[in-house]
C-alpha positions as CSV (number, residue, x, y, z in Angstrom):
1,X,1.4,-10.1,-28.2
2,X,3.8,-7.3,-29.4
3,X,7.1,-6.9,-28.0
4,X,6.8,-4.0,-26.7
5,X,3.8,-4.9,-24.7
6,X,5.4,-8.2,-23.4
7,X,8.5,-6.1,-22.2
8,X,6.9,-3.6,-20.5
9,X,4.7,-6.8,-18.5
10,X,7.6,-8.2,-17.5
11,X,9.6,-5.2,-16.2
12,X,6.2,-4.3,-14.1
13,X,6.2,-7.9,-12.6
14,X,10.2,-8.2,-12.1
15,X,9.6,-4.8,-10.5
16,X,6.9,-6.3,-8.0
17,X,8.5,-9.4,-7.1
18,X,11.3,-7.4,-6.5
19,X,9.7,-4.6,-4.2
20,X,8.6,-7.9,-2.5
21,X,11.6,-9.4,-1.8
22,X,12.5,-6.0,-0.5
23,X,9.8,-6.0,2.2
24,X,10.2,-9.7,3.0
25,X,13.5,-9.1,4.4
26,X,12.2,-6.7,6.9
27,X,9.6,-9.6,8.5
28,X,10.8,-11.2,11.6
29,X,9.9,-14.8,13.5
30,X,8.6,-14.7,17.0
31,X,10.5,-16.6,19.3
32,X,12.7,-19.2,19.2
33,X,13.7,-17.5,16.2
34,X,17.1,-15.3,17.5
35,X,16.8,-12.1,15.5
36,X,18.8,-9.3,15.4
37,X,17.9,-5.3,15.5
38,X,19.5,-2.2,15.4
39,X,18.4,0.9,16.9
40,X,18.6,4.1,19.5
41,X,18.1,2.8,22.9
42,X,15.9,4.6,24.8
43,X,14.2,5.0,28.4
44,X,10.4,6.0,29.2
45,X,8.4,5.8,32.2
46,X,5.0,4.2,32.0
47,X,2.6,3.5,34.9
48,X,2.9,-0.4,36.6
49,X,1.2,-1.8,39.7
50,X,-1.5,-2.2,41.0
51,X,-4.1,-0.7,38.1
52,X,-1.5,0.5,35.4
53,X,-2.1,4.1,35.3
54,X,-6.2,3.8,36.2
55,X,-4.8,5.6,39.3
56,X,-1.9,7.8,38.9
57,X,-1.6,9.0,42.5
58,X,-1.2,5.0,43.9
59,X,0.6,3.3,40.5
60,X,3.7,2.5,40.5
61,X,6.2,4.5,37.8
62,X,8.5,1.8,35.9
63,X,11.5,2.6,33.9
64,X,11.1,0.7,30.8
65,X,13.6,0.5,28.4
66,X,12.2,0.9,24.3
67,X,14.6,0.4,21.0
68,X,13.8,2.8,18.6
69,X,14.2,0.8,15.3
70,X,16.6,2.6,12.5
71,X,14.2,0.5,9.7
72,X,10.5,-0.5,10.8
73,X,9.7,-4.5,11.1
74,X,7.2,-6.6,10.7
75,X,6.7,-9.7,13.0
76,X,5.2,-13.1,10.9
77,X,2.3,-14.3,13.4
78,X,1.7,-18.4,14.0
79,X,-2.3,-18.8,14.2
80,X,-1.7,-21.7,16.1
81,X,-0.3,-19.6,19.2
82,X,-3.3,-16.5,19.2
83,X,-3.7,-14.3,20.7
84,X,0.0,-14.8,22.1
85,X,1.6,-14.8,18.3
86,X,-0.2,-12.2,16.2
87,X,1.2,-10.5,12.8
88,X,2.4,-6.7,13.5
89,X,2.8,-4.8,10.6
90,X,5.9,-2.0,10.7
91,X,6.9,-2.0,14.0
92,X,9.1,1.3,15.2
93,X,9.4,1.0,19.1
94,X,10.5,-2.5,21.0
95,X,10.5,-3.1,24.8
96,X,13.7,-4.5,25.9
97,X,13.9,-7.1,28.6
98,X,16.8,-7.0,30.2
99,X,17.3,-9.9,33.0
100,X,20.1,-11.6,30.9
101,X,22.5,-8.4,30.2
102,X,25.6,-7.5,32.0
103,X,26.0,-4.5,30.2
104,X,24.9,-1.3,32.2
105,X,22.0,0.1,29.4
106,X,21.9,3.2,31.7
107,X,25.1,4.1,29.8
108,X,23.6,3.1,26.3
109,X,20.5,5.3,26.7
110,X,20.3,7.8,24.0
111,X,23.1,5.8,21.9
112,X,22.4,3.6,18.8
113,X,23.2,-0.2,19.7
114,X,22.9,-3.4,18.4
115,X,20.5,-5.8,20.0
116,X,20.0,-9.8,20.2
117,X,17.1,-12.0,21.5
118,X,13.6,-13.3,20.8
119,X,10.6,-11.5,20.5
120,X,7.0,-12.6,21.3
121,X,3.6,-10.1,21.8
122,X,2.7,-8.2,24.2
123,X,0.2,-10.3,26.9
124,X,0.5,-8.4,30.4
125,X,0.4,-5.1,31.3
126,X,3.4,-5.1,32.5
127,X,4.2,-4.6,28.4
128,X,4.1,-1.3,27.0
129,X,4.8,-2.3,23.2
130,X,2.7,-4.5,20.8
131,X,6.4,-6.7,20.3
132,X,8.6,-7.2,23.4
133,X,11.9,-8.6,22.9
134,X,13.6,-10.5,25.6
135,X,17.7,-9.6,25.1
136,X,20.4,-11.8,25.1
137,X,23.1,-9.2,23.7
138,X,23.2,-5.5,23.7
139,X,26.0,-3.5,22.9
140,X,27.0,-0.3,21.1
141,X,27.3,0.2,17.9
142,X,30.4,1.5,16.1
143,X,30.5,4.2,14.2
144,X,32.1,4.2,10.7
């Protein structure tokens, strides 16, 4: 094979392992894996109980806190947990649970922050995203 040929081979397959590696670093473990995100924090209202938005005049309206992701994620799925562990592919918008926080979010809303927790998929209808995260640290992120 002529050296040109076997160069330019090789450059195309570094380059693909290496556009790879690239993505890879952007795919995420559902929980227990702790990850870490970064993101603007923001606040929507969705429909809740009883039917979820079925019937607007009787639902309830929820406050639901979503990260908006600076870089889209991917989330690895586990067959062995389905339908609760499914792959997502480039994943922009994150529910936040917040039970665990001290921090007042109402004053992070709008601001970029830097979040902690787990994430698993979305099973109820009390989630609004495909991935949920449940939060063990939230807190602002510092400008350079």
């Amino acid at each position: 094979m002529p050296l040109k040929k076997l160069t330019t081979i090789t450059l195309f397959v570094l380059t693909l392992v290496s556009a790879s590696a690239a993505q890879d670093k952007h795919w995420l473990s559902y929980e227990p894996a702790v990850v870490a995100l970064e993101g603007r924090l923001t606040e929507e209202w969705k429909y809740g109980a009883p039917s979820y938005g079925e019937n607007p005049k009787t639902d309830a309206k929820v406050r639901v806190p979503v990260l908006i992701l600076s870089e889209p994620v991917s989330v690895r799925g586990n067959r062995d947990y389905f339908p609760f562990n499914v792959e997502v592919r480039r994943v922009r918008r994150i529910q936040l649970i917040l039970f665990n926080i001290k921090t007042p979010d109402e004053q992070l809303i709008g601001r970029r922050v830097l979040v902690n927790g787990t994430l698993f998929h979305a099973h109820t209808g009390h989630h609004y995203t495909k991935v949920v995260m449940d939060v063990s640290s939230l807190k602002l992120k510092k400008s350079r």
